[in-house]
LOMI-552230 format. One line per 5 residues: number of its first residue (from 1); for each residue x, y, z of N, C-alpha, C. Coordinates in steps of 0.001 Angstrom, whole numbers, plus 500000, padded with zeros to 6 digits. Example, Ala and Ser with C-alpha at 12.3 -4.5 7.8 and 13.67 -1.06 7.14 Angstrom:
<rs>
1	513190 494310 507800 512300 495500 507800 513200 496700 507800 | 512850 497750 507080 513670 498940 507140 512900 500030 507870
</rs>
This chain:
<rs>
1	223653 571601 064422 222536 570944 063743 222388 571482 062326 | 221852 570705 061302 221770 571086 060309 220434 572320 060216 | 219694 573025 059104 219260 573954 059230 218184 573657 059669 | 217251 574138 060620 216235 573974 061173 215353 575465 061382 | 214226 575516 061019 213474 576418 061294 213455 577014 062752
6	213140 578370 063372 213037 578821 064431 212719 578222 065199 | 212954 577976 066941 212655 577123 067805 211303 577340 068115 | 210691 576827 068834 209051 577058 069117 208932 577544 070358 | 208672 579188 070652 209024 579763 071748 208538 579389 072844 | 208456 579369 074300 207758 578645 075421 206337 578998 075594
11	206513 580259 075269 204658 580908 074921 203641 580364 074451 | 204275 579597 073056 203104 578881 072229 203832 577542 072573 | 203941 577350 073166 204153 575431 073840 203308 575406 074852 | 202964 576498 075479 201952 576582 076897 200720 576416 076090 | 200297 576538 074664 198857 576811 074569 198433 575224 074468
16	197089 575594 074822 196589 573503 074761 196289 573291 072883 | 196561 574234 072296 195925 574000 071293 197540 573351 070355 | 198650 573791 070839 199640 573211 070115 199797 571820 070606 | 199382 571375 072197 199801 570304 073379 198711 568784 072133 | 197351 569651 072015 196175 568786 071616 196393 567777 070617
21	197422 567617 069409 197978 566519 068725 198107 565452 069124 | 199136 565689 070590 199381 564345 071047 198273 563407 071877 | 197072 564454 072276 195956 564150 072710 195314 563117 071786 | 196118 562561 070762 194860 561632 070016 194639 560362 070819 | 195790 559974 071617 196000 558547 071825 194808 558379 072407
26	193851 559569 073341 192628 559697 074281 191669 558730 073537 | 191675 559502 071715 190390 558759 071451 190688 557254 071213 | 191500 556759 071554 191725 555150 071750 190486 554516 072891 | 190567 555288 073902 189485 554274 074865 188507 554535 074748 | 188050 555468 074466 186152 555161 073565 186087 554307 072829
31	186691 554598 071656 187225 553153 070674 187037 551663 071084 | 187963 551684 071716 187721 550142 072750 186324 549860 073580 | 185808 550516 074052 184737 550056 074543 183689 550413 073495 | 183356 551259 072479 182709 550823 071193 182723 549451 070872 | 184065 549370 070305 184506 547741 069485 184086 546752 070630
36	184060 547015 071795 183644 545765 072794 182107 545651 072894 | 181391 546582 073038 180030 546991 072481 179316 546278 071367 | 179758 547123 069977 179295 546275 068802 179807 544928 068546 | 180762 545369 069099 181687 543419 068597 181860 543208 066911 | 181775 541988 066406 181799 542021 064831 183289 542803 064402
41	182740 543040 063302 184117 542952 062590 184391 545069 063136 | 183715 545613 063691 184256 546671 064742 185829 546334 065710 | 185917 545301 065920 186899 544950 066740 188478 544735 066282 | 187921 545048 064700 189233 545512 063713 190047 546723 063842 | 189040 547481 064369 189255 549238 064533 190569 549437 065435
46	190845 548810 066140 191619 548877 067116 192797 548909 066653 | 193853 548026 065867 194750 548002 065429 194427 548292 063896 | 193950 548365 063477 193659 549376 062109 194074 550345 062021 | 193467 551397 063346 193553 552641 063613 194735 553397 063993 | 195477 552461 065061 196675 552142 065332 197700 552501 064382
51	197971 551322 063849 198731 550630 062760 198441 551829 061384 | 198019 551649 061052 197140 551566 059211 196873 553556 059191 | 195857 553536 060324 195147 555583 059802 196451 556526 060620 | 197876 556235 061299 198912 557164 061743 199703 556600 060275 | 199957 555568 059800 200721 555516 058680 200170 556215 057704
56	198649 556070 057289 197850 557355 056517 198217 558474 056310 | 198327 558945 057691 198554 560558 058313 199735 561055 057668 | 200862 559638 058400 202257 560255 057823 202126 560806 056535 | 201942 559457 055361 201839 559924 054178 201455 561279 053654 | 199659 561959 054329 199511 562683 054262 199823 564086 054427
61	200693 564106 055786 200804 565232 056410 202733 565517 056628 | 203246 564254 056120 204506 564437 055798 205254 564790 057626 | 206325 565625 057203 207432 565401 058328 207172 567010 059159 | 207751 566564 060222 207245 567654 061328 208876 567738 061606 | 209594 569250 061350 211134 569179 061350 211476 570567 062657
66	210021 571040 063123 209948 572184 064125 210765 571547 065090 | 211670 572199 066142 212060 572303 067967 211140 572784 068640 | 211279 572473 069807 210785 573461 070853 212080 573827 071285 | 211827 574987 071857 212886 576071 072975 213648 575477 073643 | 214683 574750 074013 215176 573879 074833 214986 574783 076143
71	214410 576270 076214 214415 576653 077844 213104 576372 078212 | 212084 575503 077783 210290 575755 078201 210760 575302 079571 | 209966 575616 080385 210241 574841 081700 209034 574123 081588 | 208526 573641 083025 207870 572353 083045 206783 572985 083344 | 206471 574205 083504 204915 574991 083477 204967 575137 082192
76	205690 575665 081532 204995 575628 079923 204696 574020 079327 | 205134 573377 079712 204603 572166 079016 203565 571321 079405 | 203078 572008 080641 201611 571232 081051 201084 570527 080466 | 200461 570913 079436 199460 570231 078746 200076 568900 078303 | 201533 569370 077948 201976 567558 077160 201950 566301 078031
81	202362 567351 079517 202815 565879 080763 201767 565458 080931 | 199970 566037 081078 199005 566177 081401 198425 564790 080586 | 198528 564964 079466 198250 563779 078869 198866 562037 079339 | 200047 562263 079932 200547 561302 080172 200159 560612 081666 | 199571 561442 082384 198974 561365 083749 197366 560674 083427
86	197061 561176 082675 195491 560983 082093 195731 559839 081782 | 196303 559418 081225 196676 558150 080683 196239 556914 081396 | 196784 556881 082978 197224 555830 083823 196027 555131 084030 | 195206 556272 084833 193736 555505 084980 192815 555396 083823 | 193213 556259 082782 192263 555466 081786 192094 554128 081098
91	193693 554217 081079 194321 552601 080489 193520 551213 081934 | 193787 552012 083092 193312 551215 083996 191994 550894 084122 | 191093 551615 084283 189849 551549 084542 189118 550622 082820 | 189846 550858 081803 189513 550112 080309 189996 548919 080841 | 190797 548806 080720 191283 547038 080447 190525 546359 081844
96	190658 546910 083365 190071 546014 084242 188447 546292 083976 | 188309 547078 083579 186944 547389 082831 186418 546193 082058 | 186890 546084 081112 186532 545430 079884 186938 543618 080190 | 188139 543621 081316 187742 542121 081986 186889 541777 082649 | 186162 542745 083490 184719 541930 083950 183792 541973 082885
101	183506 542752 081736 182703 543105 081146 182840 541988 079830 | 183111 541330 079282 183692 540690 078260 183532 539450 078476 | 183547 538942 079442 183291 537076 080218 181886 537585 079848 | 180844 538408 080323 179456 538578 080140 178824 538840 079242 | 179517 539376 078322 179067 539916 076911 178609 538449 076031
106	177612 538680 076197 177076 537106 075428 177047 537553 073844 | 177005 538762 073283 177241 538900 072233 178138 538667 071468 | 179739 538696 071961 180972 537917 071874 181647 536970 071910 | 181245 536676 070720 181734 534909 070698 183053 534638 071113 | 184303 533245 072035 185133 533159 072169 186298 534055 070947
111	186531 534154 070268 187258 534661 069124 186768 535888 069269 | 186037 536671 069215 185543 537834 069278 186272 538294 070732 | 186240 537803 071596 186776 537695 073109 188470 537983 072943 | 188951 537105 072335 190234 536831 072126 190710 538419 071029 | 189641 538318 070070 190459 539259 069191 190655 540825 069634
116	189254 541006 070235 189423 542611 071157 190643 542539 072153 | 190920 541784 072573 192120 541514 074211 193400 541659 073120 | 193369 541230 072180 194761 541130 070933 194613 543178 070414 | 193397 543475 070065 193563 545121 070062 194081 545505 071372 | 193531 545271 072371 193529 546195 074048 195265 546332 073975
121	196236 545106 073966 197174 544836 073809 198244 545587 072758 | 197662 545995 071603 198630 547058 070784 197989 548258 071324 | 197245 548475 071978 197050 550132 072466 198060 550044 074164 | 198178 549305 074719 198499 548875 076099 200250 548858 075986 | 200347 548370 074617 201680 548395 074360 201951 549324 073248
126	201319 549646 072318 201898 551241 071568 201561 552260 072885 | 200429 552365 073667 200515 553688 073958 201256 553508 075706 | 200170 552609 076124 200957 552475 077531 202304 552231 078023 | 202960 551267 077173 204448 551145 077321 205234 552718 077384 | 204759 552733 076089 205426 554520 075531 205838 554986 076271
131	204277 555611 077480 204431 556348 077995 204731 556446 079504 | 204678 554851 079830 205375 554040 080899 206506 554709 080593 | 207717 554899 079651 208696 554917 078901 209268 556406 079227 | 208163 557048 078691 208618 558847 079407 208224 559129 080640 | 207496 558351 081359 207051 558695 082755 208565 558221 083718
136	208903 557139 083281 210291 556548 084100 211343 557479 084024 | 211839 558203 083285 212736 559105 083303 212535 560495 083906 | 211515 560491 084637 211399 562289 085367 211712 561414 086442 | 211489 562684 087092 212498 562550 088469 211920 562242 089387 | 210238 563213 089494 209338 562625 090910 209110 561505 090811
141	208348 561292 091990 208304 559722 092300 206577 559729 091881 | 206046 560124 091897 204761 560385 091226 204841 559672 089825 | 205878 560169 088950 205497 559883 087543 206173 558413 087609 | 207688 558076 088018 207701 556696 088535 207079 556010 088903 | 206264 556104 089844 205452 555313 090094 203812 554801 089332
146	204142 556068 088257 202887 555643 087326 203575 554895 086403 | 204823 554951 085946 205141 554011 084972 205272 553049 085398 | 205523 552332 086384 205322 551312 087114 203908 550460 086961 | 203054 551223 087493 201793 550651 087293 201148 549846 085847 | 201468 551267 085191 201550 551153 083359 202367 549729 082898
151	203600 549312 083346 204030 548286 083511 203707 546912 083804 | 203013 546821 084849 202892 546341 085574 201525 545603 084906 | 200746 546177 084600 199353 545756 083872 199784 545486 082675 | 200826 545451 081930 201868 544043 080837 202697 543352 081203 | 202615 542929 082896 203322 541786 083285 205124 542477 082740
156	205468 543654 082768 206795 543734 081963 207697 544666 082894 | 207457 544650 084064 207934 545366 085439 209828 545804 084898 | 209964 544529 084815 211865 544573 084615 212095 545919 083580 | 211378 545854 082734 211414 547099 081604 212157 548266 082120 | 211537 548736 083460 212293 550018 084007 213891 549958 084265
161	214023 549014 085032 215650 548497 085108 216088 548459 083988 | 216195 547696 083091 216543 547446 082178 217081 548314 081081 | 216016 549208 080848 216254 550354 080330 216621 551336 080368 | 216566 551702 082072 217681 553107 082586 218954 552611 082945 | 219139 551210 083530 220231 550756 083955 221464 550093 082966
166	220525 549469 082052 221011 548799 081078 220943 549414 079486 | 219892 549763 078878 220167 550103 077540 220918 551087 077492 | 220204 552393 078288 220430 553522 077870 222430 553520 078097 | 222942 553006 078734 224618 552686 079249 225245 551992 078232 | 224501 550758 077749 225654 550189 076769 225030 549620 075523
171	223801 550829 075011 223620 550673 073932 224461 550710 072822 | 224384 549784 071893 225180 549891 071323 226507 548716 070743 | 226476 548283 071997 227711 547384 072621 227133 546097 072846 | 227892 545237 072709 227572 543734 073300 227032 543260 074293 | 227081 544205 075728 226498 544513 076901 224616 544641 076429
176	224258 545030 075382 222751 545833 075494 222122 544514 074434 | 221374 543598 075285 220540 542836 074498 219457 543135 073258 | 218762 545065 073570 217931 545517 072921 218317 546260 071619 | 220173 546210 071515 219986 546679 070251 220202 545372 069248 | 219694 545794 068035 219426 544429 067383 220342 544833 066473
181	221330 543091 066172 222304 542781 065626 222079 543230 063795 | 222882 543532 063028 223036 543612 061673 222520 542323 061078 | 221518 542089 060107 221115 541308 059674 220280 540217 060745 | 219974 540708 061649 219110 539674 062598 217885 539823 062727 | 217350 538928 061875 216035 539288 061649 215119 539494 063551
186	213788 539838 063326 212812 540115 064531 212565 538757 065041 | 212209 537338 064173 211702 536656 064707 213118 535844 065681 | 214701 536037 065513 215339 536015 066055 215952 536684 067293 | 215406 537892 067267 215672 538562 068219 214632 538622 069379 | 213180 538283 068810 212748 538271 070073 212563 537581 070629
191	212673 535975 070310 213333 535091 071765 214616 535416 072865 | 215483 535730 071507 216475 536276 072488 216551 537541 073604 | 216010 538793 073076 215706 539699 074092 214669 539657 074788 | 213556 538852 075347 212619 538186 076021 213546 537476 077304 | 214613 536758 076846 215912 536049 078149 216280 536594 078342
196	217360 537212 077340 218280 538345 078501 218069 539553 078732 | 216995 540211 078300 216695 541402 079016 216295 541406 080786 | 215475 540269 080235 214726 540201 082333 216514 539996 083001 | 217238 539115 082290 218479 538800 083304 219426 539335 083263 | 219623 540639 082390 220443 541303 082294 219486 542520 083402
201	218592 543130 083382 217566 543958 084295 218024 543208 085842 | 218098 542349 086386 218094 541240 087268 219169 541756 087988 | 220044 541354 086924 221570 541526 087320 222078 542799 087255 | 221681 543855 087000 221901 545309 087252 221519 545496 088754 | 220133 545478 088839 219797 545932 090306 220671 545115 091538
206	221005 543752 091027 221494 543068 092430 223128 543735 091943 | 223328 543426 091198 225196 544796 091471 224998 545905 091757 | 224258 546890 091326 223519 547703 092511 223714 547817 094145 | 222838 546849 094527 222724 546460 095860 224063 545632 096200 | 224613 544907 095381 226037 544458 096073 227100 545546 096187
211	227102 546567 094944 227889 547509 095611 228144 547959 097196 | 226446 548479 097486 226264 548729 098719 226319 547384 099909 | 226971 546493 099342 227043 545278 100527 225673 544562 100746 | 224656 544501 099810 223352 544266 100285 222937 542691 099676 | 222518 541818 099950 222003 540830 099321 221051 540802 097578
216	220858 540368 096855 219850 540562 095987 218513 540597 096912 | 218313 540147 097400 216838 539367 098197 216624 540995 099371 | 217339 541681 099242 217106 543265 099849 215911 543038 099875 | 215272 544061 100389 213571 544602 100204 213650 545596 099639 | 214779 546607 099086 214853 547738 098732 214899 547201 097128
221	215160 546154 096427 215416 545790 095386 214134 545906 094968 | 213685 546223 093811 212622 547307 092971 211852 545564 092374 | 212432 544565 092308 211709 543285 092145 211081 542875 093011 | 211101 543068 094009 209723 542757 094812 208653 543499 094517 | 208360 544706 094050 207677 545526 093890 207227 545424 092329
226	207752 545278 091694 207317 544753 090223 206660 543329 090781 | 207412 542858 091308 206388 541105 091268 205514 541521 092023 | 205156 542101 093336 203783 542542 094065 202863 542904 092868 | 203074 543672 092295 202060 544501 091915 201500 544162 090049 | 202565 543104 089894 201930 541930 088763 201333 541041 089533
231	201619 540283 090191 200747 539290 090891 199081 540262 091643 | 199088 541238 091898 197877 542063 092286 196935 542232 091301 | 197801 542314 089985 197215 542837 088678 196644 541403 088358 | 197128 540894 088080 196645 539069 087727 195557 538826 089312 | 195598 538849 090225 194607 538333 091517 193038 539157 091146
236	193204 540956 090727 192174 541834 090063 191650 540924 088841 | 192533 540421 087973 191839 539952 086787 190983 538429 087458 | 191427 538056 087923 190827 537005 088740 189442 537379 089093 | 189262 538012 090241 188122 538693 090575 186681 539097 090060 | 187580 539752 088941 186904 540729 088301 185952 539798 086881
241	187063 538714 086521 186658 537904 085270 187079 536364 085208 | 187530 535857 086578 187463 534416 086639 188369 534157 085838 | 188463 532986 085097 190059 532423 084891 190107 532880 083110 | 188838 533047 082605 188983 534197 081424 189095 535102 081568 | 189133 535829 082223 189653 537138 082614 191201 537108 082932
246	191559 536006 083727 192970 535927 083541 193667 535773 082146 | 193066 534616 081457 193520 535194 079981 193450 536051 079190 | 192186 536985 079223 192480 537688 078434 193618 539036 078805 | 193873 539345 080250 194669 539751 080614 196095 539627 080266 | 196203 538453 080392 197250 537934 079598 198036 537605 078138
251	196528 537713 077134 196514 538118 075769 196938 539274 075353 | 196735 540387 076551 196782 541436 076154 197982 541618 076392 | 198633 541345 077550 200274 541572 077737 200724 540880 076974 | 201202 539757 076605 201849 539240 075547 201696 540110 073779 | 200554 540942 073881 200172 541646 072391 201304 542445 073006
256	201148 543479 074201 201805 544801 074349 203438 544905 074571 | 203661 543431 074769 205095 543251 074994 205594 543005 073311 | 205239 542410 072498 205465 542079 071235 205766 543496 070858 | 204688 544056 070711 204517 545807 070514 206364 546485 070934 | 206649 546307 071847 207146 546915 072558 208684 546146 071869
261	208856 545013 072053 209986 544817 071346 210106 544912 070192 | 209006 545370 069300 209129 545127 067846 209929 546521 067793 | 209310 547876 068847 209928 549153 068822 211416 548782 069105 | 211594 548095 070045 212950 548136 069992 213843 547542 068985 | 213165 546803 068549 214473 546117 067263 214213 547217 066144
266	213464 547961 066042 213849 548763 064660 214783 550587 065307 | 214770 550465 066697 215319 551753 067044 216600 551884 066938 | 217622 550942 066888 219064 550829 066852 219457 549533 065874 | 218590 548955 065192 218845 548107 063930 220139 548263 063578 | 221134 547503 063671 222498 547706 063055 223500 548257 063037
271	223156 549121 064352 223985 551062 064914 224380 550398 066215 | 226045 550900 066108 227211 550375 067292 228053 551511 067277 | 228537 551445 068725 229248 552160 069049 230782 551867 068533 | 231552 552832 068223 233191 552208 068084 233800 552011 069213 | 234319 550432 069116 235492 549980 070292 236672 550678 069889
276	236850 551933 071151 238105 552324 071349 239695 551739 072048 | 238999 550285 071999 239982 549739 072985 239990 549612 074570 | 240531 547777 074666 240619 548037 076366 239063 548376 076773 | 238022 548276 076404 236934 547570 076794 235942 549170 076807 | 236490 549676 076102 235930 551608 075907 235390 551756 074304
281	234450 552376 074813 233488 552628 073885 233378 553831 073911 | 232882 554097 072378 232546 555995 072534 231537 556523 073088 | 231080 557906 073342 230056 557973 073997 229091 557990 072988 | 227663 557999 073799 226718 557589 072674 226082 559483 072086 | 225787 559201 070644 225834 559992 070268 224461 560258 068961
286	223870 560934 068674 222689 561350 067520 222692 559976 066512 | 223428 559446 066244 223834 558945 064961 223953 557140 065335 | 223444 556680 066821 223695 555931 067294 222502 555234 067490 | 220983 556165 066834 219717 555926 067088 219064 556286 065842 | 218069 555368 065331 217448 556078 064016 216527 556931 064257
291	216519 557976 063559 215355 559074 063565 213979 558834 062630 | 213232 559449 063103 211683 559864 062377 211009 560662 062445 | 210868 561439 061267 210277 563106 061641 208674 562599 061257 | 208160 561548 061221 207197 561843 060423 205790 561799 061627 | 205251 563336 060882 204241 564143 062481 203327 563124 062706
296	202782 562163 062238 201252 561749 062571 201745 560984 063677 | 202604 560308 063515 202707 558722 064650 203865 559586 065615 | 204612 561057 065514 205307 561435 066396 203930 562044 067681 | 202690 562186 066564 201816 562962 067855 201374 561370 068622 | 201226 559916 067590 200480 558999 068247 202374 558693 069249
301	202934 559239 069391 204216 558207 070035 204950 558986 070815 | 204069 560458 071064 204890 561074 071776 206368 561693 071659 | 206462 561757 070334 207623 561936 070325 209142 561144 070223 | 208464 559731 070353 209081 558047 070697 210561 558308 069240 | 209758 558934 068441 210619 558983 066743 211935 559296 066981
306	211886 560882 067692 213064 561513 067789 213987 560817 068645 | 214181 559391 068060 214678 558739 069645 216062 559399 069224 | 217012 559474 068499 218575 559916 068607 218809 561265 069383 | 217968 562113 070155 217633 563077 070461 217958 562061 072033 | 216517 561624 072108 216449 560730 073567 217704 560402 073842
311	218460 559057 073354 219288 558624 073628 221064 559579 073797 | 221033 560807 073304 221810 561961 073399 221843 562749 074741 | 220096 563203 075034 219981 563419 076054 218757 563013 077063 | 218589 561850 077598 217670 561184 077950 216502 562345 079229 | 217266 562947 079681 216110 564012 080600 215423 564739 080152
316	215306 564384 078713 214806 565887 077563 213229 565408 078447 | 211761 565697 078570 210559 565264 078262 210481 565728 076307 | 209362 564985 076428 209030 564577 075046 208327 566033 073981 | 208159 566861 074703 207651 568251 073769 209120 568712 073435 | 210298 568219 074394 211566 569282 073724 212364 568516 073310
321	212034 567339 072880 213059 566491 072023 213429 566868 070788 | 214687 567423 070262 214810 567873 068844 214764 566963 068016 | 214758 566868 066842 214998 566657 065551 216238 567026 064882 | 216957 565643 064053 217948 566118 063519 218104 565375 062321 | 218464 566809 061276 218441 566067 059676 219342 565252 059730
326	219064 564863 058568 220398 563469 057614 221554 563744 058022 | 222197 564793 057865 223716 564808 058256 223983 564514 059875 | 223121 564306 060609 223485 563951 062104 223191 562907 062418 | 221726 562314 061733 221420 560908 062439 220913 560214 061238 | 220651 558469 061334 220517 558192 059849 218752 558045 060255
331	218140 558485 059305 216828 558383 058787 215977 556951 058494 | 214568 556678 058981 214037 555700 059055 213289 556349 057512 | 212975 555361 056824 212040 555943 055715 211124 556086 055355 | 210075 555301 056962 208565 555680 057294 208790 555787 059047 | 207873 555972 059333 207238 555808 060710 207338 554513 061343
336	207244 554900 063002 207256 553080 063211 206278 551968 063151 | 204664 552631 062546 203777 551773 062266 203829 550835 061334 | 204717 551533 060352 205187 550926 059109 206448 550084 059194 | 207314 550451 059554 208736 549968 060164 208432 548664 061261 | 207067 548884 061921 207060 547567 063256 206324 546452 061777
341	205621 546713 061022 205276 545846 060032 206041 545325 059232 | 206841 546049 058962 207980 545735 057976 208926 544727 058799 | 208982 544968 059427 210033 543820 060747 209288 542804 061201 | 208084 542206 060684 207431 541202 061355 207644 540437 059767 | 208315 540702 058826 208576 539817 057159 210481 540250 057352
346	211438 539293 057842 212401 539539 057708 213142 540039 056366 | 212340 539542 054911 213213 539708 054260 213253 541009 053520 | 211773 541719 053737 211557 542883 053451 212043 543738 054188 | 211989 543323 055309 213067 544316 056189 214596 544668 056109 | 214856 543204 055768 216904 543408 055272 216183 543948 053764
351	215828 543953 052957 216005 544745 051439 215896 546615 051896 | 214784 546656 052737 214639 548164 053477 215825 548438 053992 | 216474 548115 054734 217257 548380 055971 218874 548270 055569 | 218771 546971 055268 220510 546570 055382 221618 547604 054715 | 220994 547917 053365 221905 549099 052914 221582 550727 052703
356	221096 550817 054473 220680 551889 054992 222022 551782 055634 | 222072 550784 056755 223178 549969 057837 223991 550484 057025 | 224465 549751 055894 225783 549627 055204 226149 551213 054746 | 225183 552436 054887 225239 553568 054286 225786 554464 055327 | 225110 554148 056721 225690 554343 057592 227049 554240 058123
361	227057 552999 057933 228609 552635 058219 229968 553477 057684 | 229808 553349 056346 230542 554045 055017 230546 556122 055613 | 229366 556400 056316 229096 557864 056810 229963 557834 057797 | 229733 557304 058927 230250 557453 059822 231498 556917 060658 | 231918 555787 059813 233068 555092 060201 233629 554518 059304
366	234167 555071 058111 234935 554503 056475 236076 554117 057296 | 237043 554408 058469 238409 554035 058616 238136 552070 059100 | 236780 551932 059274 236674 550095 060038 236254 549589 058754 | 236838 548624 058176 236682 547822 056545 236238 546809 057561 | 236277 546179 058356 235660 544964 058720 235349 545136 059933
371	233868 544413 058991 232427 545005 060314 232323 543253 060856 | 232698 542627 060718 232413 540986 061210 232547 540961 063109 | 233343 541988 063609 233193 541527 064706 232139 542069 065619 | 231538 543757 064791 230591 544196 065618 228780 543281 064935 | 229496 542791 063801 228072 541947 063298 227541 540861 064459
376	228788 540136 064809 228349 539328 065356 228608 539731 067015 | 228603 540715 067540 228789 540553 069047 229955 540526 069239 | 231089 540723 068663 232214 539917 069115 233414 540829 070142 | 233244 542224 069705 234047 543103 070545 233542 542789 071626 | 235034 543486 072622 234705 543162 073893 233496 543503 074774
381	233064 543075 076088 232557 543857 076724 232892 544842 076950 | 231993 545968 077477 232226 547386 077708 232636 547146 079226 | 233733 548398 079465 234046 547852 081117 233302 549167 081628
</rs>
């Protein structure tokens, strides 16, 4: 690694007072039921705060380039997982909260209705996805099964498949719908990864189960259980808020899924693996994922920044994900609050980006003069 300051010993990773940063996402659900409260132009706060006061921060408080110890064990990091547990029922008890509560609010005009469920939705999908996101990769079935849930209340169940089975394997490659093509803008990509993610997710688990001789239609297949427990989540909104309550439920997943792919098209923007031939690819490596040191939105994201770290070594949890300068991975040049904005105006995004791509390329692979076939998809599948 390039030079990096001393690691951050396991001692002071145990204290709650280093853990407490990432604790901001907490003050999100007071927030929300404030803004549902006053109503009015309060109901801005939500994605303002979001969006707009972690891009602030960055500016302000610049880049966070510290490690932790790669030996903390999982008692020293209490406090970080702790947050992510806290999470589940808070996110839960708010949103089914705020669907019975919101049909009644006579203070809230339809639009007022609509626009809070459009905030609930970038917190549901900046924070809940996230951390749906690091909960799926530990090992107990405890934290699985909370990312599940977390899931599940954005209608976006397949996500888990998809992403352990599918991205994290052939990112990179023609195989991985979620990394986004060179020059392809967002509003192109997310029709497209909206289709084939669910059917590429689909079709993992049932080869899966055909390995083992099993039908798709198994009971052991993890889609019954995503569809149970979306259809439960939608029958609660029912209940709880009648057939506006089903929409706004539904406002809100469609916000948190947007959220969620916008992260993904700016995390591997233009970054491929080299076809070694005969259907082999290299392994995936630092330089294969864009980085972001910048501290404010690494405390709102958990750490989400250091993804070339993640994708290197995906069992890391999120307090010991390193950081790695310029010479290892290529650099985003804000945060992703700024970066998911910047990707919702395609053309500001290719003037940002493209001859970042092209800088990359020239770094890490000068012997390939012609990039036309990984532009367009065209190397083989990965076998």
């Amino acid at each position: 690694m390039s030079q990096q300051p001393a690691p951050i010993p396991p001692r002071d990773l145990r204290r709650l007072s280093r853990a407490l940063p990432f604790w901001l996402s907490l003050g999100l659900i007071p927030l929300t039921w404030i803004c549902a409260a006053h109503g009015g132009w309060s109901i801005a706060l939500l994605p303002l705060v979001t969006w707009c006061l972690f891009s602030l921060l960055d500016a302000v408080l610049g880049l966070n380039l510290d490690n932790a110890d790669l030996e903390a064990s999982e008692e020293d990091l209490f406090w970080y997982r702790l947050v992510t547990l806290i999470w589940v029922p808070a996110q839960f008890l708010t949103l089914f909260g705020l669907i019975w509560y919101v049909p009644q609010a006579e203070h809230l005009s339809q639009f007022e209705r609509i626009a809070l469920f459009f905030g609930v939705g970038v917190i549901t999908g900046t924070i809940g996805i996230n951390y749906s996101h690091e909960l799926m990769h530990q090992k107990n079935r405890l934290e699985r099964f909370l990312a599940d849930v977390l899931l599940a209340m954005v209608l976006y169940s397949h996500f888990r498949s998809e992403h352990l089975l599918v991205h994290h394997r052939y990112v990179g490659t023609p195989r991985d719908p979620v990394t986004a093509r060179y020059n392809e803008g967002f509003h192109r990509f997310y029709p497209r990864v909206l289709r084939q993610s669910f059917h590429s997710a689909f079709k993992a688990e049932a080869d899966m189960l055909a390995r083992k001789r099993l039908p798709w239609h198994n009971r052991s297949n993890p889609f019954w259980k995503y569809w149970g427990m979306q259809i439960a989540f939608l029958a609660l909104a029912l209940i709880l808020g009648g057939w506006l309550g089903v929409l706004l439920f539904l406002v809100q997943a469609g916000v948190a899924i947007w959220q969620l792919e916008l992260v993904n098209y700016i995390e591997h923007y233009g970054l491929t693996r080299e076809h070694l031939g005969d259907g082999k690819y290299e392994h995936v490596k630092p330089h294969h994922s864009w980085n972001a040191a910048h501290k404010a939105s690494n405390w709102l994201l958990i750490n989400l920044q250091r993804h070339s770290d993640h994708h290197y070594k995906p069992d890391r949890r999120f307090p010991v994900l390193q950081n790695y300068g310029a010479d290892e991975a290529p650099q985003l040049p804000f945060g992703y609050p700024v970066m998911t904005m910047a990707a919702m105006f395609p053309p500001l995004w290719r003037r940002i980006m493209n001859p970042r791509v092209r800088q990359w390329r020239r770094t890490y692979y000068p012997e390939i003069t012609d990039w036309s076939a990984y532009n367009k998809r065209q190397t083989p599948m990965p076998r």
